[in-house]
N, C-alpha and C positions, 0 to 999 in steps of 0.2 A: 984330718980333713978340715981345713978354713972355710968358713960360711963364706959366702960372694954376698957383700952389699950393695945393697941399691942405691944406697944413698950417694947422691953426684954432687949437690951444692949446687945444681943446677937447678934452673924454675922446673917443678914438673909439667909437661905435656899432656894436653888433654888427648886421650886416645882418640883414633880415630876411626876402629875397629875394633873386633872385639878382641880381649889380649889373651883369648883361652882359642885355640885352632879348635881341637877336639878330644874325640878320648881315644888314648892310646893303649889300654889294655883294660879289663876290669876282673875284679878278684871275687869269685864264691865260695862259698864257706861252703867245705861238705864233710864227712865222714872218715869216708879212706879214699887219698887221692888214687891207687891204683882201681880200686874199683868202681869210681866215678871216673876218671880215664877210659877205662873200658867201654864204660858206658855212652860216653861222648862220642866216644869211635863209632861205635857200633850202630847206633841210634840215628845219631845225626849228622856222622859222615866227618867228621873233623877227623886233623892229623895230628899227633904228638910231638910236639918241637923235639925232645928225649925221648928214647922207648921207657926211660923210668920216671919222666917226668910229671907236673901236671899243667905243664903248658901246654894249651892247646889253640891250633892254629884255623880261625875261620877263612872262609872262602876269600874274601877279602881282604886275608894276610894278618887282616888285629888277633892280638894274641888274646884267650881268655884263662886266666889262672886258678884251677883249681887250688881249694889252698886250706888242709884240715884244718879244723877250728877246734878247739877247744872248749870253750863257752857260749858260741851261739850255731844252734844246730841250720841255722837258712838263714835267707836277706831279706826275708819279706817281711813287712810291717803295717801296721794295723792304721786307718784311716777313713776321717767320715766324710773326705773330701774328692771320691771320684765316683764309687756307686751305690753311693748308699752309708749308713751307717757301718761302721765295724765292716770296712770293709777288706779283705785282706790283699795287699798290692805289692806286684811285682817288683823287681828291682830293673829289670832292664827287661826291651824291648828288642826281641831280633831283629831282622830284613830276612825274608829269603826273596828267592824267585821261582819256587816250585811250591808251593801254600800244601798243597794237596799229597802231594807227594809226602813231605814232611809230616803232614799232620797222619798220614796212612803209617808211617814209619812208628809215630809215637805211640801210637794205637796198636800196631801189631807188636811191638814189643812192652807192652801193658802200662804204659805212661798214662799217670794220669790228665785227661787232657777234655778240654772243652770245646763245643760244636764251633767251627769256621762262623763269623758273623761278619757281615758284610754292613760296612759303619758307611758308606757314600763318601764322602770325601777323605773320607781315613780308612777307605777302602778295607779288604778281607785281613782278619785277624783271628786268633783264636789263642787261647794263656794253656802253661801244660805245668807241670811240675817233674823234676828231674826227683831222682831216688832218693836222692838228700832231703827231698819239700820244698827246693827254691820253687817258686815259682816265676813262671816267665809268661811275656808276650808277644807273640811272633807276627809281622805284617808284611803285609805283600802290598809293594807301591801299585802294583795294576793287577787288574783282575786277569784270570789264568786265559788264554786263547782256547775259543772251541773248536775242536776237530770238526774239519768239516766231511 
């Protein structure tokens, strides 16, 4: 396979957007991918692109790749830049649209997982850890509808 150059011998163009769209898929480090599959399923409702794979497919179609590791057991790393000293921080951040639901999911199947907090303009969130120790953040763009 030949590298594609950039290089044109043309003047470079100042961009005029941003040159990155977004993220198209993202990679966790876990243990054994059939049994973090399982767990994906079961938990949080995701489907298996493969029945023996560890692509897993979120509601909005992005793929997430379970992907055993070898040398580092999670994604999370250490920072005295968001709550404090030494603080221990996510790697990514979900979306849902049922906060509650989900978080009762993690919970009934013994996820370690922290209280719903309601941030005002960054709206309802709450961070859980999957079996592996990634840990995550889940946010809900608007708050849940009350039954009337």
């Amino acid at each position: 396979m030949q590298p594609i150059s950039s290089e044109t011998g043309a003047t470079r163009k100042q961009a005029t957007k941003p040159l990155l769209k977004g993220v198209h898929c993202n990679y966790i480090p876990v243990a054994d991918t059939a049994r973090a599959r399982e767990w994906y399923m079961r938990v949080l409702g995701l489907r298996a692109f493969k029945p023996d794979g560890g692509i897993m497919i979120m509601g909005s179609g992005q793929w997430l790749f379970l992907m055993e590791s070898k040398d580092r057991p999670h994604a999370n790393f250490t920072t005295d830049h968001w709550e404090g000293d030494n603080f221990e921080m996510f790697s990514l951040t979900f979306e849902t649209e049922d906060i509650i639901t989900l978080h009762e999911s993690l919970r009934e199947h013994g996820a370690n997982v922290e209280p719903i907090k309601d941030y005002g303009g960054c709206n309802l969130q709450f961070r859980f850890k999957d079996p592996d120790g990634n840990k995550f953040n889940v946010w809900q763009r608007e708050a849940p509808k009350t039954q009337e």
